[in-house]
C-alpha positions in Angstrom: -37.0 45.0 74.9 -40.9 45.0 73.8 -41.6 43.8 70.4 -45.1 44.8 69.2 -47.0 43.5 66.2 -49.8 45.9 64.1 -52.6 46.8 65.4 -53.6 45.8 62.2 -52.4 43.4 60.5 -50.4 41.8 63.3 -47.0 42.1 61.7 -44.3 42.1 64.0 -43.2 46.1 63.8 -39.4 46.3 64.6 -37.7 49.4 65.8 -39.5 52.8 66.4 -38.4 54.6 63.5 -39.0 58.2 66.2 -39.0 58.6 69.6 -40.4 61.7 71.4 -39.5 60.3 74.8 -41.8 59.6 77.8 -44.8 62.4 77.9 -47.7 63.0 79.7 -50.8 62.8 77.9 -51.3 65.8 76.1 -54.9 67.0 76.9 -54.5 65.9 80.9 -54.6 69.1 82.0 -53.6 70.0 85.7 -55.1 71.8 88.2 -53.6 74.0 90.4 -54.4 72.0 93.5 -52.9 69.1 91.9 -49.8 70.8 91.0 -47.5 68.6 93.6 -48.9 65.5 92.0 -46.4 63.2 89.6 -48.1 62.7 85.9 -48.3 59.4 84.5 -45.5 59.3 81.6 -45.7 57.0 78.7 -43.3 56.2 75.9 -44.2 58.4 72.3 -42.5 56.0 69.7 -43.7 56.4 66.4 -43.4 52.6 64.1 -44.3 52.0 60.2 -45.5 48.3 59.4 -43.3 46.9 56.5 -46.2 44.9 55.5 -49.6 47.4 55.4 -47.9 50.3 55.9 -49.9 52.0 58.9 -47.8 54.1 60.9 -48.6 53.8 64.9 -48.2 54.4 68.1 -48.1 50.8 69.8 -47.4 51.0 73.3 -51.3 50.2 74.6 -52.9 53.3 77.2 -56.7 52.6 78.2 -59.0 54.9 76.4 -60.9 55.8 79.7 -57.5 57.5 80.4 -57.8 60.1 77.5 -61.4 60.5 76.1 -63.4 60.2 79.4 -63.4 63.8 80.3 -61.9 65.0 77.1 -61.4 69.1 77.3 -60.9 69.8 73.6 -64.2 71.3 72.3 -64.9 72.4 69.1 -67.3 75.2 69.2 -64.2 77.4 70.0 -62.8 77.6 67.0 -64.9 79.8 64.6 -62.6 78.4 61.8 -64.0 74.9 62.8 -67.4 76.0 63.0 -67.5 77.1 59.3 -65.7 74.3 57.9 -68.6 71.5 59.5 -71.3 73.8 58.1 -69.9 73.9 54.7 -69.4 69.9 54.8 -72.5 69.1 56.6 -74.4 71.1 53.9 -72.9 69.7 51.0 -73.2 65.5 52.1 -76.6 66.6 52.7 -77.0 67.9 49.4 -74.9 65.6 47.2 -76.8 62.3 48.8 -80.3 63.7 48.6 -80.7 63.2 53.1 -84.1 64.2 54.0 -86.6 63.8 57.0 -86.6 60.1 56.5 -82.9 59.8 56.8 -80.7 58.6 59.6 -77.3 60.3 60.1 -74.8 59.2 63.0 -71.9 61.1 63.9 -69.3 58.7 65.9 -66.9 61.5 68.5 -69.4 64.1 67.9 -67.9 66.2 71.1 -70.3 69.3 71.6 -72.5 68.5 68.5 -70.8 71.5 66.6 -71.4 69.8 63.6 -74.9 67.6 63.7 -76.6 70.9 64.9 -76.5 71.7 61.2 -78.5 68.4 60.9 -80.8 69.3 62.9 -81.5 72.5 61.1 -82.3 70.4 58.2 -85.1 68.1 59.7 -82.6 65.0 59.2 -82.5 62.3 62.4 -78.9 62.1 63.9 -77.5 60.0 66.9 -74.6 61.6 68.5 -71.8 59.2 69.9 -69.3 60.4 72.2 -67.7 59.2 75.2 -66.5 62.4 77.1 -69.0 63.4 79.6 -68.4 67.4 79.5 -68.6 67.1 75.5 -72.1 65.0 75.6 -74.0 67.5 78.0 -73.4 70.4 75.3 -74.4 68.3 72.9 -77.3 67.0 74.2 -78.2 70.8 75.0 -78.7 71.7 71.7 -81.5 68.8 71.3 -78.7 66.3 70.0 -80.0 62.5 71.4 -76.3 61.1 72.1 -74.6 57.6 73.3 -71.8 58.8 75.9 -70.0 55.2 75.0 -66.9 54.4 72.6 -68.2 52.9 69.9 -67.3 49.2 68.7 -69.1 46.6 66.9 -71.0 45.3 70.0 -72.7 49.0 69.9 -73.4 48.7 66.3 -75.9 46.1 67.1 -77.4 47.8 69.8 -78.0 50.8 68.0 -79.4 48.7 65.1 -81.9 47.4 67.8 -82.9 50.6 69.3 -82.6 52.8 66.3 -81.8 51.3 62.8 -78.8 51.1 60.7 -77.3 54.5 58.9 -77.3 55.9 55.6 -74.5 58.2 56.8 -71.9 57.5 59.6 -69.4 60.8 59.6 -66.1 59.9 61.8 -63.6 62.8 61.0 -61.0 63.1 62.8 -61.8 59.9 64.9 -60.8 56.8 63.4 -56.7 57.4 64.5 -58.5 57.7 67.9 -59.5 53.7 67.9 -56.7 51.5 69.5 -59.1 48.2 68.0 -59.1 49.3 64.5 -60.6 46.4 63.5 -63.4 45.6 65.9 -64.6 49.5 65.2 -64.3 49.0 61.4 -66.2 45.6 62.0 -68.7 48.3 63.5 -68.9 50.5 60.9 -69.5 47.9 58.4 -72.4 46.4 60.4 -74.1 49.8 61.0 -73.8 51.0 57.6 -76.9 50.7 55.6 -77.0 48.9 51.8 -76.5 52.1 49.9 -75.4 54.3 53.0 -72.3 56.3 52.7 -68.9 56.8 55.4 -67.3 59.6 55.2 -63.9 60.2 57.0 -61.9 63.5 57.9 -57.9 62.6 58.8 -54.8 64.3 58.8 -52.4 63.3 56.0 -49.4 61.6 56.6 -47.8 62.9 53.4 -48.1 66.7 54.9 -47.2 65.7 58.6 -43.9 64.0 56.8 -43.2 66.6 54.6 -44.4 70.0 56.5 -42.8 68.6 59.7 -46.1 68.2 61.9 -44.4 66.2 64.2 -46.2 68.2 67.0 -49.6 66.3 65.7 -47.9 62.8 67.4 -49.5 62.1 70.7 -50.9 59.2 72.3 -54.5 59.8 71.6 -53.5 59.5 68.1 -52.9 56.0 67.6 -52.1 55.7 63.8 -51.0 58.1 61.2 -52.7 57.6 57.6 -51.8 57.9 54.1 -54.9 57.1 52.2 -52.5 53.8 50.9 -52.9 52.5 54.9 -56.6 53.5 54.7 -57.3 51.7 51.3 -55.5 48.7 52.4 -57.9 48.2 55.8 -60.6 49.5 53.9 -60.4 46.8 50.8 -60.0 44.0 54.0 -63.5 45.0 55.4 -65.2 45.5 52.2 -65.8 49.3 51.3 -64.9 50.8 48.4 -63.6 54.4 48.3 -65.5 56.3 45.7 -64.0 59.8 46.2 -61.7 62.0 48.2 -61.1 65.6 48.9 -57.9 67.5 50.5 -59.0 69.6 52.9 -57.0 72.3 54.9 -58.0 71.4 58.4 -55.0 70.4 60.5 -52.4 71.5 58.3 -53.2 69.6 55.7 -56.3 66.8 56.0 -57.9 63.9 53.6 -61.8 63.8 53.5 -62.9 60.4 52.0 -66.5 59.2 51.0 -66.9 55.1 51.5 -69.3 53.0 50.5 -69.7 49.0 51.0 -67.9 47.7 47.9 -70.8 46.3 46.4 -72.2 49.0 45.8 -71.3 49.9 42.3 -74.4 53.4 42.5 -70.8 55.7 42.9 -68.7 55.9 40.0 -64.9 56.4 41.2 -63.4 59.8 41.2 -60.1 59.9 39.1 -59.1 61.5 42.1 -57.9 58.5 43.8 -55.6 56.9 42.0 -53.9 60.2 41.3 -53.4 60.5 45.0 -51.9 56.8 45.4 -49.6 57.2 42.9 -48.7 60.9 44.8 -48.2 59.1 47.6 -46.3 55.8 45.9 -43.8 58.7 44.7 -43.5 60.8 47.6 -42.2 57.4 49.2 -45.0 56.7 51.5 -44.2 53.2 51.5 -40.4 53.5 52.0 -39.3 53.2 55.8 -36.4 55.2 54.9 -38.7 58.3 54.1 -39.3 58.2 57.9 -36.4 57.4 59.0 -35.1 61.0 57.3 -37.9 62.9 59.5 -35.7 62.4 62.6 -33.1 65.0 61.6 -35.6 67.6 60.3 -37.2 67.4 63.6 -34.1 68.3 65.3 -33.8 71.4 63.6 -37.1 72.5 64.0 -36.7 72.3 67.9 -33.4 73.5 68.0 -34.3 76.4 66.1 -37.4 77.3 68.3 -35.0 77.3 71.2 -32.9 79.3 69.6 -35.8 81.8 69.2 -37.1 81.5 72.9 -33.6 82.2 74.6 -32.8 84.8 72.1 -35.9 86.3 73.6 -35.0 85.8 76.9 -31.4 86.7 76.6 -32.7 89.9 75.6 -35.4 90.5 78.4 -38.4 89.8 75.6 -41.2 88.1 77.5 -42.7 85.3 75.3 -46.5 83.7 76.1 -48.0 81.3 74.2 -51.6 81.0 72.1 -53.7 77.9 72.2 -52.8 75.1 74.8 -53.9 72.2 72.0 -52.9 69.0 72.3 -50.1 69.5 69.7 -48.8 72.4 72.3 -47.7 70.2 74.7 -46.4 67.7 72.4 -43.9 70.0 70.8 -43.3 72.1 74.6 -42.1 68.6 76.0 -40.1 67.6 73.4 -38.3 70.8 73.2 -38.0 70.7 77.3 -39.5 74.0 77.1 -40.8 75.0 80.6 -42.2 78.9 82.0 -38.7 80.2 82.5 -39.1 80.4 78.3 -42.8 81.1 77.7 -44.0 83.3 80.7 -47.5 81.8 80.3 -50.1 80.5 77.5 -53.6 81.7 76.5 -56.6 80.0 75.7 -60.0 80.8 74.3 -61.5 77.3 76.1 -62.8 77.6 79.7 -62.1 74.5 80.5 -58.7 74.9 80.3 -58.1 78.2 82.1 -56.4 78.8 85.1 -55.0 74.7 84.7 -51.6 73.7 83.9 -50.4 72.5 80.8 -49.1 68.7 81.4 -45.4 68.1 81.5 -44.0 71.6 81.3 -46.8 73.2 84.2 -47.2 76.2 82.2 -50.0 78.1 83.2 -53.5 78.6 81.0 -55.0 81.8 81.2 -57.8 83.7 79.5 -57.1 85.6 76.2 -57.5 89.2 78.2 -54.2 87.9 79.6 -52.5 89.6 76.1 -53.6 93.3 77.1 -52.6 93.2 80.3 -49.2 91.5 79.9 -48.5 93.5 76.6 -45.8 90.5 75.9 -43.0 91.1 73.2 -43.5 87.7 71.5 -46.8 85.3 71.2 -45.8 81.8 69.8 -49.1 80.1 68.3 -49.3 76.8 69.2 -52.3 75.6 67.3 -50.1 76.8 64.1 -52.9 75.1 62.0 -54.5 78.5 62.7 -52.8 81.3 62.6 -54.2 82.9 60.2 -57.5 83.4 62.5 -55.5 84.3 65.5 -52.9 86.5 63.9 -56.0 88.6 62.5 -58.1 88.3 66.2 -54.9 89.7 67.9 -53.4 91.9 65.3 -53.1 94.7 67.9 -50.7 93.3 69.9 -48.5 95.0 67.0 -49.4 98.4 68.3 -47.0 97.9 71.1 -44.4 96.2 68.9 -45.7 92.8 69.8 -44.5 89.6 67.3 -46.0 86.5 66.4 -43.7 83.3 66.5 -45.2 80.3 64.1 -42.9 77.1 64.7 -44.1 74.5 62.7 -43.5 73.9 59.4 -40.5 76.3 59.9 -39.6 78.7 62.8 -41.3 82.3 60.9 -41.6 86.3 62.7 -44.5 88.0 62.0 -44.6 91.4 62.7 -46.4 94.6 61.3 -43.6 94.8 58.5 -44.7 90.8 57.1 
């Protein structure tokens, strides 16, 4: 039996309170010529520590095997596009950044967001460690480190460069399997008055909304902003306000600053949030242990669905091969014999297979010529924007399947 302490604190974590079984990693996508080849599997065990209360992944996978040649990019989801416009142009309004500014951007992936930077005159360094992600954003003018970042790189950017007024890491920091030598990093690279702000899915909504599909091993930790403020107090910031957000379901955006600076008065936000949490029972081990059996119905009901479909000669794709896709297709056991084939907007994932189930990527013309009965969307985050980008698949009857955070139809009638 292992027995694994925090990657935090260093609390021995006990039992797994959910286990997803051995997967493939979700964005290792397979080529058709390496179809015959045997994926590497690794245990998906989700733990809570009793004693900071960060929930985790802790079995250990090198990050070289998930981020190196990383195939998620942002600029394909308009969606995404908008909502790092409408943040980038409010931090650089609300902190008064100018041409004499420095703004670094840690996981930047195709520079979808600091390109708004560079539209206002402000100096950014891109960091990013996936090679396909760097060239794009080094094509739009973007000067970018194609490194993981830790605290040894904070001094070396200090050396070339200079420290930051703003570091933005959303939707990075669960990324980081040495949380403490990157927040070591952080604090080091941060200027006197310079602000971090962080972007990360919320616990509470993954819990309650059953996101379970958002557990994979690139995600090391799960956060509830109690786990954040507790390793945020240790390394001496000081959250000074906090937004909810809708990205992925349900997100936290929080604005940081080193905790002696006293120049940000604190939003009454946050302790209304804590005490949400506190009462929600963020900090009660049995609260996860209940997610188990709300799981289970959500994948036996999607099962249902598919061999409903199939039972009645319906031909089901998919839309969106995200990460979450093949979390939630390999823990259902779903393979092509169920979903005929999935769709996706990204290139770089067309005409691959998705890992674990081999289902087949294909371009989104793939709809009209298939004209298929059902179209489950994956990325169920949003379906909003695909249901109205697709809407006339119901000219031929066609229905859209949302799974998560309940199995839902919609059709021309809903």
């Amino acid at each position: 039996m292992n027995h694994f302490s925090c990657r935090f604190c260093g609390n021995a974590l006990g039992e797994p309170f959910l286990k997803l079984g051995d997967q493939p990693l979700c964005n290792n996508y397979i080529s058709s010529k390496d179809s015959d080849i045997e994926e590497k599997h690794y245990p998906l065990d989700l733990y809570f520590c009793t004693d900071c209360s960060l929930v985790q992944l802790a079995h250990s996978i090198p990050p070289t095997e998930i981020f190196s040649d990383y195939v998620y990019l942002s600029s394909y989801s308009e969606s995404w596009l908008k909502h790092a416009k409408i943040y980038s142009e409010q931090v650089i309004s609300r902190f008064n950044l100018d041409k004499n500014s420095f703004a670094i951007e840690i996981a930047c992936n195709d520079g979808y967001l600091l390109k708004n930077f560079i539209k206002a005159d402000i100096p950014i360094l891109g960091i990013d460690p996936a090679k396909n992600a760097s060239i794009l954003a080094k094509s739009l003018g973007i000067p970018m480190v194609e490194d993981y970042f830790n605290f040894d790189m904070s001094i070396k950017i200090i050396e070339e460069y200079r420290k930051a007024d703003l570091i933005i890491t959303n939707n990075v920091y669960a990324h980081v399997p040495d949380i403490n030598d990157f927040t070591a990093g952080i604090k080091n690279l941060l200027t006197k008055n310079g602000v971090w702000t962080l972007e990360f899915p919320s616990l509470k909504n993954l819990i309650e909304f059953n996101q379970f599909d958002t557990i994979y091993h690139e995600h090391f930790y799960y956060f509830s902003l109690n786990s954040i403020k507790n390793i945020f107090d240790t390394y001496g910031f000081r959250i000074f306000d906090i937004e909810r957000i809708s990205t992925h379901g349900g997100s936290l955006r929080i604005f940081a600053a080193h905790a002696e600076n006293d120049s940000f008065r604190e939003s009454d936000k946050l302790q209304i949030l804590l005490e949400e949490e506190k009462n929600f029972g963020i900090q009660d081990i049995n609260k996860y242990k209940e997610f188990n059996s709300k799981i289970e119905k959500i994948k036996n009901g999607l099962l249902y669905a598919l061999n409903s479909a199939k039972a009645e000669k319906k031909t089901t794709i998919g839309y969106g091969a995200a990460g979450k896709a093949n979390t939630l297709i390999n823990s259902c056991g779903i393979s092509k014999d169920l979903i005929k084939f999935i769709v996706d907007r990204n290139p770089l994932k067309q005409n691959k297979l998705m890992p674990g189930s081999r289902i087949p990527i294909y371009d989104t013309a793939m709809i009209k010529n298939s004209k298929p009965d059902y179209i489950l969307i994956l990325p169920w985050n949003l379906k909003d924007e695909i249901i109205e980008s697709n809407r006339y698949v119901m000219d031929w009857g066609g229905k859209f399947i949302v799974p998560i955070p309940e199995i839902k139809i919609y059709s021309e009638n809903k």
